[in-house]
C-alpha positions as CSV (number, residue, x, y, z in Angstrom):
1,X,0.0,0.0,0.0
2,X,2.0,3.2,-0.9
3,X,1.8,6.2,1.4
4,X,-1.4,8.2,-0.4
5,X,-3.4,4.9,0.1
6,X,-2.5,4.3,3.9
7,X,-3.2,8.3,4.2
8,X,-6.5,7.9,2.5
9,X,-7.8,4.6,4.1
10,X,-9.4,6.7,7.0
11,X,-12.0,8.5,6.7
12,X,-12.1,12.3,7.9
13,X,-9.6,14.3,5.3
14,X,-11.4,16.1,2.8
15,X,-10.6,19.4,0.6
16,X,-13.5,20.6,1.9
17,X,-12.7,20.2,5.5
18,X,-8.9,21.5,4.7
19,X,-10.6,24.6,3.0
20,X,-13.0,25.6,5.9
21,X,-10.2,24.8,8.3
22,X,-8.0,27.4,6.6
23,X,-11.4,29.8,7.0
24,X,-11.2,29.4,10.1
25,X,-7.5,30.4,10.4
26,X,-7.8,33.0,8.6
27,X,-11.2,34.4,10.2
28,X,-9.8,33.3,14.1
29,X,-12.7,32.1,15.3
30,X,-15.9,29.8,14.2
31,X,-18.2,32.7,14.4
32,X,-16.8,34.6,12.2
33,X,-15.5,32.6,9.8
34,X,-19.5,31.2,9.2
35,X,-20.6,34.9,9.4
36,X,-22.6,34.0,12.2
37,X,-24.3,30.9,11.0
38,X,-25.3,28.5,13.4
39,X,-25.4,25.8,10.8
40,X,-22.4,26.9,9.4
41,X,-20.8,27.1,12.9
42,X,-22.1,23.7,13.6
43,X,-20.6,22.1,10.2
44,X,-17.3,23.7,10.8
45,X,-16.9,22.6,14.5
46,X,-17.8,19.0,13.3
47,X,-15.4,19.0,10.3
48,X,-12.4,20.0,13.0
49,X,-13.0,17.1,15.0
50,X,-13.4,14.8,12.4
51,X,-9.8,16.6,11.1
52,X,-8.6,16.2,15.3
53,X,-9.8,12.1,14.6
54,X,-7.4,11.8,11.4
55,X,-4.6,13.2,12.4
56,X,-4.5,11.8,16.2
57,X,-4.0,15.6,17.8
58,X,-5.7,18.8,18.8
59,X,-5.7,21.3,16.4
60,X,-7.7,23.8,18.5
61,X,-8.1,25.0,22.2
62,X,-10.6,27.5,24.0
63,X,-9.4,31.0,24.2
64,X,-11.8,33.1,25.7
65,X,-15.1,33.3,23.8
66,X,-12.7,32.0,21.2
67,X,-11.0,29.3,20.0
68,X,-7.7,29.7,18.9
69,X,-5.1,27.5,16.5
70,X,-2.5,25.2,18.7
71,X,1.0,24.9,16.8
72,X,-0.4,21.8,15.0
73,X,-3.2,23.8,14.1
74,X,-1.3,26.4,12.6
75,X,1.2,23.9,11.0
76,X,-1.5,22.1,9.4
77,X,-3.0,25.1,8.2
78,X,-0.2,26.6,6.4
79,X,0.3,23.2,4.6
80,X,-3.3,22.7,3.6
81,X,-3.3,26.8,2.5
82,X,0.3,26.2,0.3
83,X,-1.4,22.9,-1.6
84,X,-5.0,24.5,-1.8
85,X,-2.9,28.0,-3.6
86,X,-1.0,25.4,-6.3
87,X,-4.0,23.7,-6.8
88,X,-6.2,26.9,-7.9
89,X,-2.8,28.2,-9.8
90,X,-3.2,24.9,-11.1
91,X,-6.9,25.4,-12.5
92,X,-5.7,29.2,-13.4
93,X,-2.8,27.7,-15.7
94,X,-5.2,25.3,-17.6
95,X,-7.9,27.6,-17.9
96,X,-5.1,30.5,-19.4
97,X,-6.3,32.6,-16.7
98,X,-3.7,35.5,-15.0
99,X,-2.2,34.0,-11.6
100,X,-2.5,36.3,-8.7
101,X,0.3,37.9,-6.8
102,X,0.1,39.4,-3.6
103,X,2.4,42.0,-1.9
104,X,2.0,44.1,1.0
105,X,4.1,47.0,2.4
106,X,3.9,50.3,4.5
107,X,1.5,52.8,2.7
108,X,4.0,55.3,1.3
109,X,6.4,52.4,0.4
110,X,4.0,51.3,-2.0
111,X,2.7,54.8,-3.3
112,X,6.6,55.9,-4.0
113,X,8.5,52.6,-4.4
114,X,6.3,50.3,-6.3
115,X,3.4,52.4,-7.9
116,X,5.3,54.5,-9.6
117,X,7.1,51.0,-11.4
118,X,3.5,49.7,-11.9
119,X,4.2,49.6,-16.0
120,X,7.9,47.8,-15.7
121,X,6.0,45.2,-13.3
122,X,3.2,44.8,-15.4
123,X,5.7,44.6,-18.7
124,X,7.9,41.7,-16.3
125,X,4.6,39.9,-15.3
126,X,2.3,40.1,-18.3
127,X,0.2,37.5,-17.2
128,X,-0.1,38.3,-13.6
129,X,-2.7,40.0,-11.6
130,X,-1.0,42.0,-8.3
131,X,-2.9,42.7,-5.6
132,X,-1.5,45.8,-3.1
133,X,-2.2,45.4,0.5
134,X,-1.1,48.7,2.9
135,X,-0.4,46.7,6.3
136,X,2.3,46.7,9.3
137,X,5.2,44.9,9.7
138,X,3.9,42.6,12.3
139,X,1.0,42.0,9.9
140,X,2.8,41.3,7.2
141,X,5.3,39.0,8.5
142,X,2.3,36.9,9.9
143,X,0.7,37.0,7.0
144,X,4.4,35.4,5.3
145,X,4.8,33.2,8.1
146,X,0.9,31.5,7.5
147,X,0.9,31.9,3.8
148,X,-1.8,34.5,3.7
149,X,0.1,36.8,1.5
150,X,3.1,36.5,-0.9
151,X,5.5,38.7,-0.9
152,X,6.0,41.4,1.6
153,X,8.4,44.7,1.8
154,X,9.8,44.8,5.3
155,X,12.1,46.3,7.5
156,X,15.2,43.7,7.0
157,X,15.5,43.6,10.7
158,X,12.0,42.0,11.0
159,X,13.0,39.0,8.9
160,X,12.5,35.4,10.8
161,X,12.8,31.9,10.5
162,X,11.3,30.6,7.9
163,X,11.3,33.4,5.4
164,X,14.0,34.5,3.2
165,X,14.5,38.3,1.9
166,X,16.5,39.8,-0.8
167,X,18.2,43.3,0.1
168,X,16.1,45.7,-2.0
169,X,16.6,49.8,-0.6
170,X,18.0,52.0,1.8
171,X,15.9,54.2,2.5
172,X,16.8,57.5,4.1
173,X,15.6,61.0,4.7
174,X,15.0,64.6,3.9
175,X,13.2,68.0,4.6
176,X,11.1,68.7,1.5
177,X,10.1,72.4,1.5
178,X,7.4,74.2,-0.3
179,X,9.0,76.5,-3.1
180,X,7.0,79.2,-1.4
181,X,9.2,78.9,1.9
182,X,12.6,78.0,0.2
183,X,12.8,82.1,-1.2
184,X,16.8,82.2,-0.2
185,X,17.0,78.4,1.7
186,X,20.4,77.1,1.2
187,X,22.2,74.2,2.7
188,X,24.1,77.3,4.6
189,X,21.4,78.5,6.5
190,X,19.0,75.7,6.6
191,X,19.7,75.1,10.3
192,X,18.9,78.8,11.5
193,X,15.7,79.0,9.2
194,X,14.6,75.8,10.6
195,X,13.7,77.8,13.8
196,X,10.7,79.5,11.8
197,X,9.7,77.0,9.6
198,X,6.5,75.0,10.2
199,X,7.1,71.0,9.6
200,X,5.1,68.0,9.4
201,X,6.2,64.4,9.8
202,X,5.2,61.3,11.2
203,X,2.9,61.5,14.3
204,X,4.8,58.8,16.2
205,X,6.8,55.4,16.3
206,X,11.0,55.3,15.4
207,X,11.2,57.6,13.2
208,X,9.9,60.1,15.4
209,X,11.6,59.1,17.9
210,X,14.9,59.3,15.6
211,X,14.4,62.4,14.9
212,X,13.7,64.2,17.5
213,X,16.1,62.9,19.5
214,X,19.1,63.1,16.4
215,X,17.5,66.9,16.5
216,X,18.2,67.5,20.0
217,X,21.2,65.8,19.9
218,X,22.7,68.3,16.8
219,X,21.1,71.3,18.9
220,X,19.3,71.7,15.1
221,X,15.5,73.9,15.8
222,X,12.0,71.9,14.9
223,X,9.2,73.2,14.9
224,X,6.9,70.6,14.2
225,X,3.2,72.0,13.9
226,X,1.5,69.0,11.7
227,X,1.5,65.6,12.9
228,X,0.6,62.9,10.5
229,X,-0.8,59.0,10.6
230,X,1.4,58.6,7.7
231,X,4.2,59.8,5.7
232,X,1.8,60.0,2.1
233,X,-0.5,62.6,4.5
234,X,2.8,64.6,5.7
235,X,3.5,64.8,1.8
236,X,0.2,66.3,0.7
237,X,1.2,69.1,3.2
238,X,3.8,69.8,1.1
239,X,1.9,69.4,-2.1
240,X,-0.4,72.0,-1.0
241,X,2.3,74.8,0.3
242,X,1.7,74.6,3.7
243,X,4.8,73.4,5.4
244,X,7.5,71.5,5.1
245,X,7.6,67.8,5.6
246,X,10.8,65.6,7.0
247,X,9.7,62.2,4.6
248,X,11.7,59.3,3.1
249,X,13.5,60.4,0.1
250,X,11.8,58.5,-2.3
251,X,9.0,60.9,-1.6
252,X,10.4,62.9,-4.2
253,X,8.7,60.9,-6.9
254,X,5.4,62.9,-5.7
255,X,6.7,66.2,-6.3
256,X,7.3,68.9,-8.7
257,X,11.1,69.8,-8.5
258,X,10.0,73.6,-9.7
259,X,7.4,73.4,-7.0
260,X,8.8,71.4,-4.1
261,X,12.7,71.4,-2.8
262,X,14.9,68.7,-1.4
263,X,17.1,69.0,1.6
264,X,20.0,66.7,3.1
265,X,19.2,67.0,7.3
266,X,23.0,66.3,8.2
267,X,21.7,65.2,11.9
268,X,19.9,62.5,10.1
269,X,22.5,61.0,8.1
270,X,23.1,57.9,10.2
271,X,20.0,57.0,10.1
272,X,18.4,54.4,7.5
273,X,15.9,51.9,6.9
274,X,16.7,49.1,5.3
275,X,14.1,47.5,3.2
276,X,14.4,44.0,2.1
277,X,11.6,42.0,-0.6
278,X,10.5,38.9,1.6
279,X,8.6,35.4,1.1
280,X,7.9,32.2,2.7
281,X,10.1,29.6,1.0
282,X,7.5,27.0,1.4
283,X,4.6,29.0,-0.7
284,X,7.8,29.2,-3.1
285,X,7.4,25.6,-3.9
286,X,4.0,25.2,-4.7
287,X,4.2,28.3,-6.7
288,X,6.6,28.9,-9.2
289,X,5.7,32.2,-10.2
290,X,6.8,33.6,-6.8
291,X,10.9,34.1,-7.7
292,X,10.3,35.6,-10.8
293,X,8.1,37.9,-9.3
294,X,10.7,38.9,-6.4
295,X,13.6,39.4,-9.5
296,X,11.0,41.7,-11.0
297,X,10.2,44.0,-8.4
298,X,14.1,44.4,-7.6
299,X,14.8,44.8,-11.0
300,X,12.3,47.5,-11.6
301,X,13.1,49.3,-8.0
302,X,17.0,49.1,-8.3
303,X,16.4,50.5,-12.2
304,X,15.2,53.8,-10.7
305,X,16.8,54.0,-7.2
């Protein structure tokens, strides 16, 4: 009896059941994942013990109201989410229909680092869909980890066992001023006009925190006045001549050079961000599209930066 047979010869393991586990990964919880259905709830609860029956283990314990995923859980629902993916790329490939890519990153990374590449991608890719997802870090190295999403742009210092990331940009910073309040700014007397210049930036996190404290440190004047949930909304106060805005220097894509000026902050120098293109390995295998699409979005970003 070869291995699929002895797998097969008990009842309980079903694409069906391996689908609305993964549901209920994904949704955390019964309730949600059957959008309140009490048939629906009832079905799924069933399938996971019949699932707990074939493989000999629990797969899921009581967390509050909740349930949440033990590691087998998780394990088996990152290996029934990687075969369920290559089987629909599977039916796509057949059927000449696009395969879809996912790829998430910070807002303003994908508004000034891939966006603006969108036609290179596309001319790389022809016969893949992307889909853009705006999420953090944390959320997007989860999403790696359980094979929720395919690629992700990340700080390289929140790379983990099991994914593997390819250096992509070092990312530093700038003050971007308003041509209306650059009349006579020069590098030379940047630091005394900073004193009465009105700035926005990010509203909080390491960055801020970075620069504040580099600031300080240099004894160079801030006068921050617009705090931002993002770096894209600290740009559109630029856009619109209002102030001035420390923002990653890619942020230069979104601006007029006749209307909008770049300048080095030399307390800031030290500081950058290194980006890095990351995937799960395992996803890699069951889908073959996934390293071409990681040399095209490096080739396409390292063409224009």
């Amino acid at each position: 009896m070869s291995k699929i047979d002895q797998l097969l010869s008990v009842g309980g393991l079903s694409l069906d059941r391996l689908r609305n586990f993964c549901l209920i990964a994904d949704a955390g919880s019964l309730t949600k994942a059957a959008d309140g259905d009490p048939g629906r709830m009832a079905l799924y609860s069933r399938q996971i013990k019949e699932l707990e029956t074939f493989f000999g283990c629990e797969l899921k314990r009581r967390f509050g109201k909740g349930i949440a995923l033990t590691d087998a859980g998780r394990d088996l629902a990152r290996l029934a989410r990687a075969h369920l993916i290559g089987l629909d790329d599977f039916k796509r490939t057949v059927h000449a229909q696009p395969q879809r890519i996912s790829i998430a990153a910070g807002n303003s990374v994908l508004e000034w680092l891939l966006l603006p590449h969108l036609a290179t991608l596309r001319a790389r890719l022809p016969d893949t869909a992307l889909d853009f997802y705006s999420q953090r870090t944390a959320d997007i190295v989860g999403g790696l980890r359980d094979l929720t999403l395919d690629l992700g742009i990340v700080r390289a210092s929140a790379v983990a066992t099991p994914l593997k990331a390819r250096p992509l940009l070092d990312v530093r910073s700038a003050l971007f001023v308003p041509a209306k309040l650059a009349t006579g700014l020069t590098t030379a007397n940047l630091r005394t006009r900073l004193a009465d210049m009105p700035i926005a930036t990010s509203l909080g996190g390491d960055f801020r925190e970075n620069l504040e404290a580099s600031a300080a440190k240099a004894r160079w004047p801030l006068r921050i006045t617009v705090s931002c949930a993002s770096f894209t909304q600290a740009a559109r106060a630029v856009a619109c001549g209002a102030c001035a805005a420390v923002l990653p220097r890619m942020a230069a894509s979104d601006f007029d050079p006749a209307e909008v000026r770049e300048f080095p902050l030399p307390f800031l120098k030290s500081y950058v961000r290194k980006l890095c293109l990351a995937w799960n390995p395992r996803l890699a295998e069951v889908r073959p599209l996934l390293i071409p699409a990681v040399e095209a979005i490096l080739m396409a970003v390292r063409e224009k930066h």
